[in-house]
Backbone as numpy.savetxt, mean C-alpha at the origin, in Angstrom:
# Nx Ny Nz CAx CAy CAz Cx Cy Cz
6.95 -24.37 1.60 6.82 -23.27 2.54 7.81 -23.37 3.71
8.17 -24.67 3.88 9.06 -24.71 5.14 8.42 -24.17 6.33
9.51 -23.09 6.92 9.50 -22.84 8.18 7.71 -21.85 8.37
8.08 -21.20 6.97 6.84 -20.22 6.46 5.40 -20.89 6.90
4.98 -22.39 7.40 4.34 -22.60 7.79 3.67 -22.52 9.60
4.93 -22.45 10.07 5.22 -22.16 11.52 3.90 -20.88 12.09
4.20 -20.19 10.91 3.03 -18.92 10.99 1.93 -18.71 12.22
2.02 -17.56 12.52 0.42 -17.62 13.63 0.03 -16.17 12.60
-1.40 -16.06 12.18 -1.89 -15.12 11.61 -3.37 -14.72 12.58
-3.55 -13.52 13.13 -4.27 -13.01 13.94 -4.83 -11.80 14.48
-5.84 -11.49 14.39 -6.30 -10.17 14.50 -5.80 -9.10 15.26
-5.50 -8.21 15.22 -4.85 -7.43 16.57 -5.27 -5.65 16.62
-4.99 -5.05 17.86 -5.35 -3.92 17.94 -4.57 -2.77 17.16
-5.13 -2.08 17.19 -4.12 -0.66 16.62 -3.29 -0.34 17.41
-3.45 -0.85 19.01 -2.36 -0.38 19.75 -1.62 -0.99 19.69
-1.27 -2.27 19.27 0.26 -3.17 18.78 0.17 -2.86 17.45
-0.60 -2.85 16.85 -0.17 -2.47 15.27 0.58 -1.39 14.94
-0.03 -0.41 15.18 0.18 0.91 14.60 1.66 1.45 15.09
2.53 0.77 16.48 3.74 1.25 16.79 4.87 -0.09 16.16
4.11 -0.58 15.67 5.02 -2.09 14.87 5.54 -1.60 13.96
3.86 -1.01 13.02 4.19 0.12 11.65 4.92 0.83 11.62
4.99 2.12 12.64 5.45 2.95 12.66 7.37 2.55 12.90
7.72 1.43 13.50 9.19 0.97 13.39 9.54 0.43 12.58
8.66 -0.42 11.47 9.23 -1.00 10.93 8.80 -1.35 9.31
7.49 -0.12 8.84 7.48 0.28 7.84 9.03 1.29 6.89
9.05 1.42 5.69 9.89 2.12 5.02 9.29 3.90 5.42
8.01 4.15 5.48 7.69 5.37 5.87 7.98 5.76 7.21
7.61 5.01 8.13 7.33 5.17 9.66 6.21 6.12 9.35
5.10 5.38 9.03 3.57 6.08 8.95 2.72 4.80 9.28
1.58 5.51 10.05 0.33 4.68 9.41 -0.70 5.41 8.90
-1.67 5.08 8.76 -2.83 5.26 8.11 -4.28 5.60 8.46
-4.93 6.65 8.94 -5.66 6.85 9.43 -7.35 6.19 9.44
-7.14 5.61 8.02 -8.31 4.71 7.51 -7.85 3.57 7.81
-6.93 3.12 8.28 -7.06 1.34 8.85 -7.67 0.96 9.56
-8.61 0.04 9.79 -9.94 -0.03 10.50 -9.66 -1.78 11.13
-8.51 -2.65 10.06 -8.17 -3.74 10.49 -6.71 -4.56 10.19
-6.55 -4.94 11.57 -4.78 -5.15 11.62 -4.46 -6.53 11.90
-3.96 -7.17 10.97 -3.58 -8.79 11.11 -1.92 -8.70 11.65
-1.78 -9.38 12.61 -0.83 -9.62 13.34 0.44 -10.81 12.50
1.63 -11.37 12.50 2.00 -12.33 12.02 2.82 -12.59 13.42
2.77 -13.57 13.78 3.49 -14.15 14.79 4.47 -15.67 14.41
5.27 -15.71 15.27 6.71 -16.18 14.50 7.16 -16.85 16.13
7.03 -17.95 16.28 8.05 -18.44 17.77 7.11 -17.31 18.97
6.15 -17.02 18.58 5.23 -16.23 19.65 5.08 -15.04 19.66
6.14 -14.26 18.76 6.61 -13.27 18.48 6.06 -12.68 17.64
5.33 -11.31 17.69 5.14 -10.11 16.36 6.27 -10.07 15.75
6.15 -10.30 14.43 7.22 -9.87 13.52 6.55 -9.37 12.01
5.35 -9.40 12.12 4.78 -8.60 10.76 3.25 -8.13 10.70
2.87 -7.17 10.43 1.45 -6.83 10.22 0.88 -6.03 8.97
0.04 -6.47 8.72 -0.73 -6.10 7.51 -2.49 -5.03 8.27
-2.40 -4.10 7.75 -3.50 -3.21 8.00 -4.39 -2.89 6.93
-5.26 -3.00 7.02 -6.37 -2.79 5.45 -7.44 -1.66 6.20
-7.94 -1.12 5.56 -9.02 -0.15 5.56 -9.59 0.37 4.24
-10.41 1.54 4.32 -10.92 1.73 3.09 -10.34 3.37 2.43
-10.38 2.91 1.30 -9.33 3.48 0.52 -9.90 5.39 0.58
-8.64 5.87 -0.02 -8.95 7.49 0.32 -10.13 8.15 -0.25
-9.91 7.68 -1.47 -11.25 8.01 -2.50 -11.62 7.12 -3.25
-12.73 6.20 -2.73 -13.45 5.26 -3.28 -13.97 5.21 -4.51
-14.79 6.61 -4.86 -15.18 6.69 -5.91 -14.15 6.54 -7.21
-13.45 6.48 -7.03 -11.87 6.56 -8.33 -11.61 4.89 -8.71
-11.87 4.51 -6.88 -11.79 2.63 -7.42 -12.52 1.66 -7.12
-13.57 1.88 -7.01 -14.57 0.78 -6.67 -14.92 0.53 -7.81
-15.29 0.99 -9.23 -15.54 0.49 -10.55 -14.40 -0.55 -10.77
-13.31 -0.71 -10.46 -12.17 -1.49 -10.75 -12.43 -2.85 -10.93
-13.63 -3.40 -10.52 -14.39 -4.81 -10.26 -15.34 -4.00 -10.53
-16.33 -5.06 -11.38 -17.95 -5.26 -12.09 -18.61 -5.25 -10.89
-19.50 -4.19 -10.66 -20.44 -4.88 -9.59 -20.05 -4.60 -8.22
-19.34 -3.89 -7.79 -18.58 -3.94 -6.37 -19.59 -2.88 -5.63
-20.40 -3.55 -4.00 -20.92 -2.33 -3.28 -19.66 -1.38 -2.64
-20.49 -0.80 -2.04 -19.40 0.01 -1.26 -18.69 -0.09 -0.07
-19.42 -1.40 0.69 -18.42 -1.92 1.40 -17.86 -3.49 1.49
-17.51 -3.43 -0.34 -17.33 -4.98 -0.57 -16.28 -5.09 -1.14
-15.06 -3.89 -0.79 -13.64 -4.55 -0.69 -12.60 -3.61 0.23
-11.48 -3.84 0.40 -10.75 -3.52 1.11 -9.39 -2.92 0.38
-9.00 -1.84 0.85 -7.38 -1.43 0.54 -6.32 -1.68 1.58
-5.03 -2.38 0.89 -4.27 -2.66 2.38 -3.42 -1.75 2.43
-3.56 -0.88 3.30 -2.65 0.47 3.73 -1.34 -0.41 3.90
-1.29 -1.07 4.87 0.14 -0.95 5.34 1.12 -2.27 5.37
1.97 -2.99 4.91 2.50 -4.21 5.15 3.94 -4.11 5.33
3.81 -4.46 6.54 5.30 -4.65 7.68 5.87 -5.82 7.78
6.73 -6.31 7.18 7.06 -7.41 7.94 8.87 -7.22 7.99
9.64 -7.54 9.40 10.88 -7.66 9.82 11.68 -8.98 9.37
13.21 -8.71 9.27 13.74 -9.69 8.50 14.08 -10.75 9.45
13.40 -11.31 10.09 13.18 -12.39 11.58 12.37 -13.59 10.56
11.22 -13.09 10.12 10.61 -13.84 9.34 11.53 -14.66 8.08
10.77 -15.96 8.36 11.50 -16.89 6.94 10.96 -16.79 5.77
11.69 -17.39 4.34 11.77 -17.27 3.48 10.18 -17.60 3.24
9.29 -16.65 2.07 7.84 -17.19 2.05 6.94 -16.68 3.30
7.07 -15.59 4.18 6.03 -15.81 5.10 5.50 -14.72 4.94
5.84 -14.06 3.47 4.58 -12.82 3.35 3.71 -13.00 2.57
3.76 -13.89 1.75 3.04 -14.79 0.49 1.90 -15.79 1.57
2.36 -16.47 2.29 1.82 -17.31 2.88 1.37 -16.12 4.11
1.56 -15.70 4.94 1.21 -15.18 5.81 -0.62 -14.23 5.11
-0.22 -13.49 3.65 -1.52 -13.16 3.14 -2.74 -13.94 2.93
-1.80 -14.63 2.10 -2.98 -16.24 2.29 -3.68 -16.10 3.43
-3.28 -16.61 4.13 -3.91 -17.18 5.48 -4.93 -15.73 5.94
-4.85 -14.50 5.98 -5.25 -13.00 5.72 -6.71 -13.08 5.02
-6.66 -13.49 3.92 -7.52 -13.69 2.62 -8.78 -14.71 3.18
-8.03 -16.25 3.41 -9.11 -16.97 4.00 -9.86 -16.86 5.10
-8.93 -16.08 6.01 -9.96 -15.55 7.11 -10.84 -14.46 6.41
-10.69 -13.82 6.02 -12.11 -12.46 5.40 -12.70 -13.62 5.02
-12.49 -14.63 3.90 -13.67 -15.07 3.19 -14.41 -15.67 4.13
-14.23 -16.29 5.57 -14.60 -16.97 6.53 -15.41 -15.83 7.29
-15.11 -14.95 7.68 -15.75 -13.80 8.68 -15.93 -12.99 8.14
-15.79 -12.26 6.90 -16.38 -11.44 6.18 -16.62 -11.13 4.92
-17.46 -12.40 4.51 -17.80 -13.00 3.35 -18.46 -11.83 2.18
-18.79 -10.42 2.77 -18.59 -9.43 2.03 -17.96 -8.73 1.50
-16.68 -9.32 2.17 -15.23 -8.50 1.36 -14.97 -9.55 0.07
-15.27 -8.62 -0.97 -15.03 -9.29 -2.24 -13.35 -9.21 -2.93
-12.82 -8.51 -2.68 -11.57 -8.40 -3.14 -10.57 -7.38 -2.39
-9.49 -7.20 -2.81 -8.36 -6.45 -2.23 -7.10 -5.58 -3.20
-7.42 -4.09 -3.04 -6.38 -3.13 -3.59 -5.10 -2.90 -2.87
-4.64 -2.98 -3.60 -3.15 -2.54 -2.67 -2.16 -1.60 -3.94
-1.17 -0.95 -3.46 -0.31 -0.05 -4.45 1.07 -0.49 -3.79
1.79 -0.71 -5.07 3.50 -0.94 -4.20 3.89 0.56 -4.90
4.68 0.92 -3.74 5.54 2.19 -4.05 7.03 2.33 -4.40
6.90 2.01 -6.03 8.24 1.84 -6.82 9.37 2.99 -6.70
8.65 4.04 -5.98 9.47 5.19 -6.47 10.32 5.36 -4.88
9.97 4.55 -3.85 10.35 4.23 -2.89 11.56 3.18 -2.03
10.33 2.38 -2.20 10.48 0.59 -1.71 10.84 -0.04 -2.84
9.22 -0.57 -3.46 9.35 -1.76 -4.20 8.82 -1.50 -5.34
8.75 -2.99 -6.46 7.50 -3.05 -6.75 6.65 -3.97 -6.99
6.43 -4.52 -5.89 5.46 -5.21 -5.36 5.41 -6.99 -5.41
6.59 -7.51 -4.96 7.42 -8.69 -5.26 6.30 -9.86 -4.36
5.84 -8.98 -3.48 5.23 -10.16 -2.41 3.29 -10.19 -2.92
3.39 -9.27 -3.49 2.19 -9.15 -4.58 1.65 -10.15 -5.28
3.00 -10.56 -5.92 3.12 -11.24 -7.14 2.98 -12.54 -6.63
3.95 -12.74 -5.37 4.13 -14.25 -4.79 2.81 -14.38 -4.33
1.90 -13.91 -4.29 0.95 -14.27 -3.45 -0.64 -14.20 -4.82
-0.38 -13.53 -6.15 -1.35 -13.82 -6.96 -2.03 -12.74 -7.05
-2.03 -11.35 -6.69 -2.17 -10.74 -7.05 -2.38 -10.18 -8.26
-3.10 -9.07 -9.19 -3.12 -9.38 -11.20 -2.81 -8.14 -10.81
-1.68 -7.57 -11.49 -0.62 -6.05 -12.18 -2.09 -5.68 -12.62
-2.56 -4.07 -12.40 -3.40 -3.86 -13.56 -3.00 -2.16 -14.19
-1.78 -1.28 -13.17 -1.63 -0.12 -13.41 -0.21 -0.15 -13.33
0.52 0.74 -13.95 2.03 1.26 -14.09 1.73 2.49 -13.95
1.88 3.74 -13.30 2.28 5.09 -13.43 3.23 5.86 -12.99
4.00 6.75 -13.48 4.46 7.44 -13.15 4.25 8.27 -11.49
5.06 8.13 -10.45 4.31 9.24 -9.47 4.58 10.13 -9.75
3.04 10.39 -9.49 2.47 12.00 -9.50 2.18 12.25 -7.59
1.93 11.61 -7.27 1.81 11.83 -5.56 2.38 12.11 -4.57
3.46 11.46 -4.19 4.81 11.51 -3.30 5.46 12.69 -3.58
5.55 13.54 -2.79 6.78 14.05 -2.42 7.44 14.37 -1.65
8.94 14.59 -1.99 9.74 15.40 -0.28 9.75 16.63 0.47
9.26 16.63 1.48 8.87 18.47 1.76 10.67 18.78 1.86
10.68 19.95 1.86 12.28 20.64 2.71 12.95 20.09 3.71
11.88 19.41 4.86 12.24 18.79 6.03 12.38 17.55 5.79
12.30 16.96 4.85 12.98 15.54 4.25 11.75 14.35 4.89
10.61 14.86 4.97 9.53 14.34 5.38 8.30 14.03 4.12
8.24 12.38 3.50 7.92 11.91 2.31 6.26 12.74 2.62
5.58 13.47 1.82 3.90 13.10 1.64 3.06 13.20 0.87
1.78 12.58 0.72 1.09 12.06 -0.19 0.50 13.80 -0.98
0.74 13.97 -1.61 -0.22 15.18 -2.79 -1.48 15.22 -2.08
-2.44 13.99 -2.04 -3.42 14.34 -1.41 -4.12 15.26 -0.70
-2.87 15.08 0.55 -3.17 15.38 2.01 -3.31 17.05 1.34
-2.76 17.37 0.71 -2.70 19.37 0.47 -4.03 19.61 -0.54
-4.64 18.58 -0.95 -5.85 19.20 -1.37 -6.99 20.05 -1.09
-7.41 20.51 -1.18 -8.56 21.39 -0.53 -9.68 20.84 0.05
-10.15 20.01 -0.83 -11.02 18.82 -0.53 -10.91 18.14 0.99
-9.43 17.69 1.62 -8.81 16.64 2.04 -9.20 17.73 3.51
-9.51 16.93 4.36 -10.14 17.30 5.75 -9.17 18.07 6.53
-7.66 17.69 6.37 -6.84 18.34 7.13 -6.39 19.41 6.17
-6.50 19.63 5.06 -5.99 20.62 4.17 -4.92 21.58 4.95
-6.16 22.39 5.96 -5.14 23.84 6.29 -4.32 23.73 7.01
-4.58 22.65 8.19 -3.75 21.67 8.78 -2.50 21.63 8.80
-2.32 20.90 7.47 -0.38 20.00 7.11 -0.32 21.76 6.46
-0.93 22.34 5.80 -0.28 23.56 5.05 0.57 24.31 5.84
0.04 24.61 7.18 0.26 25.33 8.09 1.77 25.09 8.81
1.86 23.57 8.55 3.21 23.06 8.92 4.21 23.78 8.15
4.14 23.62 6.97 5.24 24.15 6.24 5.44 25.68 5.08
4.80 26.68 6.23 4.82 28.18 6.49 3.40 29.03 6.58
3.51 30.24 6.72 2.11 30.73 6.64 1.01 30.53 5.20
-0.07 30.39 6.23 -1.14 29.84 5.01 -1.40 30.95 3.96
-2.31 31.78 4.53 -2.66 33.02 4.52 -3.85 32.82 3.06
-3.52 33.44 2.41 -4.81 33.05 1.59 -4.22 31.73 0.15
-3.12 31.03 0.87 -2.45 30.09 0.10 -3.46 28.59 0.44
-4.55 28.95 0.86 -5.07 27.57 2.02 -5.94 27.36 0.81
-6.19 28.05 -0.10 -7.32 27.49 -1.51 -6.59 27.38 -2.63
-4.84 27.39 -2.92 -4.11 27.01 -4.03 -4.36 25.51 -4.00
-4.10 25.38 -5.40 -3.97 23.73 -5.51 -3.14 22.78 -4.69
-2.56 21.93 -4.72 -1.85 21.14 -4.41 -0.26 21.22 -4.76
0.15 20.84 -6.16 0.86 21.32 -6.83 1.45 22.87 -6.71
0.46 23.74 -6.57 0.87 25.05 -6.52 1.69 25.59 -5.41
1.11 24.47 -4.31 1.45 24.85 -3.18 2.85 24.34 -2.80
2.97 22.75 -3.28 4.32 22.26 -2.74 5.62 22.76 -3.70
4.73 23.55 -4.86 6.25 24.11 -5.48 6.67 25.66 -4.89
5.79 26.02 -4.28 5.30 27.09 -3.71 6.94 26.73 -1.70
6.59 25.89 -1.70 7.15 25.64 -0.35 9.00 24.68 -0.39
8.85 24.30 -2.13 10.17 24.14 -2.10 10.00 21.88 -2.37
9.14 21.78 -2.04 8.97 20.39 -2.07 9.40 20.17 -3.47
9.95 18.67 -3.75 10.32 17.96 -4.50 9.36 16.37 -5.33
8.87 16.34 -6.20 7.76 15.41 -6.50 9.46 14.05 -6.05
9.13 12.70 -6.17 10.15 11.81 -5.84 9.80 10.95 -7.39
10.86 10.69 -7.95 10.98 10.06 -9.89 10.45 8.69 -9.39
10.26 7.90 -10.17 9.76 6.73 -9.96 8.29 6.58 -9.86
7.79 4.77 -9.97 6.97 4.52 -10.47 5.69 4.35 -9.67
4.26 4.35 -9.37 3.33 3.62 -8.77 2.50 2.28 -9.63
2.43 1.26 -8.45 1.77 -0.36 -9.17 0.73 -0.24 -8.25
-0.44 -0.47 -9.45 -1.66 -1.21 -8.39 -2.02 -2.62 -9.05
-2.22 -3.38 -7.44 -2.28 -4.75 -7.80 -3.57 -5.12 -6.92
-4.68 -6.30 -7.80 -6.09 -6.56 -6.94 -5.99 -7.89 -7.20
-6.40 -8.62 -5.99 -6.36 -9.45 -5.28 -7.95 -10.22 -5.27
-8.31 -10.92 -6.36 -9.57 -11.20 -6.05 -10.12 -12.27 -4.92
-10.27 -12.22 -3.90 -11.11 -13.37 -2.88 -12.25 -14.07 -3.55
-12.76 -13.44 -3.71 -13.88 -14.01 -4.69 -13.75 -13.99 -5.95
-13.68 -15.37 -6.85 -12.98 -15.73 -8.02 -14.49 -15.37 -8.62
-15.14 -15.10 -8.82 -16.21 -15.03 -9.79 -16.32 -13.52 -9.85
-15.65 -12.78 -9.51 -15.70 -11.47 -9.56 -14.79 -11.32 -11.11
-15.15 -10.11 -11.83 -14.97 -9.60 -13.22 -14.04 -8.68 -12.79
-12.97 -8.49 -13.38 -12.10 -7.13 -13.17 -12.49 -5.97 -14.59
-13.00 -4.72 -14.30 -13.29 -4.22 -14.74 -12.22 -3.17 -15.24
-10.99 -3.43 -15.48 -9.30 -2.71 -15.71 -8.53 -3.79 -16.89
-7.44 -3.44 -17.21 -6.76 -4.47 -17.91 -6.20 -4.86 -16.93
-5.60 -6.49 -17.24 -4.29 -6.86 -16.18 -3.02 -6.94 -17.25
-2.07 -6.33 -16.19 -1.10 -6.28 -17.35 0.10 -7.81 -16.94
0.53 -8.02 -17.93 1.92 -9.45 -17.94 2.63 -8.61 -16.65
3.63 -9.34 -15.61 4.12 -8.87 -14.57 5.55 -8.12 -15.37
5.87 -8.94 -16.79 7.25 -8.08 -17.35 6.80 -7.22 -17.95
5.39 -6.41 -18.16 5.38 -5.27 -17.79 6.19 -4.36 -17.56
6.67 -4.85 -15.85 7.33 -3.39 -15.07 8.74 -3.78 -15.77
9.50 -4.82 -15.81 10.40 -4.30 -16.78 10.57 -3.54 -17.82
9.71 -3.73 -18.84 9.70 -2.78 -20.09 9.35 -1.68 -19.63
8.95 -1.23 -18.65 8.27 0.56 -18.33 9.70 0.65 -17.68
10.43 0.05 -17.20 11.85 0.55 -15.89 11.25 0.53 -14.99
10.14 -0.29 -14.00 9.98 0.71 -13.20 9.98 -0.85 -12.13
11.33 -1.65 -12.53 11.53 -2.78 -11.35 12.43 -1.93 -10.56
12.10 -2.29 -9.29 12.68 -1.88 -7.72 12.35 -2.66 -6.84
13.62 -2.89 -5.74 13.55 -4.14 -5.17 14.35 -2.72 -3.75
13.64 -2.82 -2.53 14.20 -2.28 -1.42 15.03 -1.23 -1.63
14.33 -0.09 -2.16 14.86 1.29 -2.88 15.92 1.29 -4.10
16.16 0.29 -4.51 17.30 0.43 -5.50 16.70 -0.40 -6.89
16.43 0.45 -8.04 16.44 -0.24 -9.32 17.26 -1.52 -9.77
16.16 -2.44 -10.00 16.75 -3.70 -10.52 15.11 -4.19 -11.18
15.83 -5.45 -12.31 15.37 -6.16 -13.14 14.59 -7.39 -12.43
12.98 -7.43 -13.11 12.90 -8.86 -12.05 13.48 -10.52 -12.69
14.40 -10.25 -13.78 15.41 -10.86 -14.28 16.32 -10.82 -12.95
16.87 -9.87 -12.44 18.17 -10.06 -11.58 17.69 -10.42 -10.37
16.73 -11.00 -10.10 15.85 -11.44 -8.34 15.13 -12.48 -9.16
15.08 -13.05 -7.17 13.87 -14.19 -7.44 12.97 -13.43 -6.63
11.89 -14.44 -6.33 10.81 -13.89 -5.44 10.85 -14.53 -4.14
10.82 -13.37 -3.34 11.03 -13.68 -1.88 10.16 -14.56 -1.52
C-alpha cells in the first residue's frame, strides 16, 4: 500500500462534500439521495470523497441479495477522488469505508454501486477493492440534452417527483408533461450517449447470498465495454490503479 496507508478516512458534511463533488467528479453533480459522505484526507488535506445513500428505486434492487430489509444496504452515488492521492488509495481508502459501516452500522449489509462505461470508466477501483461484476448493459439512461448537459432518463419520468420540473427546462411542457421519457428527449433533440453500464456489489457481510449471477471481470472485455477515463481500452492494456 505504501504511501496509500498515510490515509485519514472520515465522516463529513454535505457542506464539504457536495462542493468537492461537484469540482471534482466527471459529472459535476451530486446526488440528492446521499444521506452519507466519507471524507479521504491526505497530509490533512481533502482529496477524495465517497457519498452513499439509498438508491432511486429500491424495489428493482434490493432482491439482488437473498434476504435484504429495506434499510440493509447502501448505493454509492458518488466517488471523487483527485490525482494528489497515491497509488492504491481508492481501493484502500474503501476498505477502511466498509469497516467503519460494519463497526457503526452493523445493518448495512452490503453495497451497490454502477461504473459509467459510457462515460468515465468501468469500474477499475471496483475491482481493486473486491467488488463481484454482476451486470453489463448497454445504456439505456444517459443522455445529452442540446445544452450539452449529461442526464439520467429517469429524472423525465412521470413517476419521478421533479418530472415537470427538468421538462420545463428544455421548452414548453404543455400537455408534453405525461409523454414518456424517451418520447420526450427525442422530442427535444437529446442524444442517448453509446456505451456501456456495470453494476458491481460489494458484500460487507460475507454470509450474505447474491441473488444475480457474478460475471468473470473479462467479461467487459468480450462485451467491448472496457473504458478507462473516457477513452476505450482493454483491461489487457492497464493495470489496476
Amino acid at each position: 500500500m505504501g504511501k496509500a496507508k498515510q490515509l485519514t478516512v472520515k465522516v463529513i458534511p454535505s457542506s464539504i462534500a457536495n462542493p468537492f463533488v461537484k469540482r471534482v467528479h466527471y459529472s459535476g453533480k451530486v446526488t440528492s439521495n446521499s444521506s452519507l459522505h466519507f471524507g479521504v484526507f491526505y497530509n490533512g488535506t481533502l482529496h477524495g470523497v465517497a457519498s452513499f445513500g439509498q438508491g432511486i428505486d429500491k424495489r428493482k434492487t434490493i432482491g439482488l441479495v437473498k434476504g435484504t430489509g429495506w434499510n440493509e444496504y447502501l448505493e454509492l452515488n458518488r466517488l471523487a477522488f483527485d490525482d494528489v492521492l497515491p497509488k492504491n488509495s481508492e481501493s484502500r481508502a474503501l476498505s477502511v469505508m466498509f469497516k467503519l459501516l460494519k463497526k457503526n452500522a452493523p445493518q448495512i449489509k452490503w453495497i451497490l454501486s454502477y461504473a459509467d462505461g459510457s462515460q468515465c470508466g468501468d469500474g477499475t477501483i471496483y475491482r481493486a477493492t473486491g467488488f463481484y461484476l454482476t451486470q453489463i448493459n448497454d445504456n439505456k439512461s444517459m443522455w445529452r440534452m442540446p445544452d450539452g448537459n449529461v442526464v439520467c432518463k429517469l429524472v423525465f419520468e412521470a413517476s419521478f417527483g421533479s418530472n415537470g420540473g427538468i421538462k420545463a427546462r428544455y421548452g414548453k411542457v404543455g400537455d408534453k408533461a405525461s409523454w414518456t421519457a424517451n418520447k420526450f428527449l427525442e422530442w427535444v433533440g437529446a442524444e442517448l450517449i453509446s456505451g456501456y453500464q456495470l453494476r458491481y456489489i460489494y458484500l460487507i457481510d460475507k454470509n450474505c447470498e447474491l441473488n444475480c449471477p457474478i460475471l468473470p471481470y473479462n467479461t467487459i472485455d468480450e462485451r467491448g465495454a472496457g473504458m478507462y477515463k473516457g477513452k476505450k481500452v482493454t483491461l489487457a492494456e492497464r493495470t489496476v490503479k
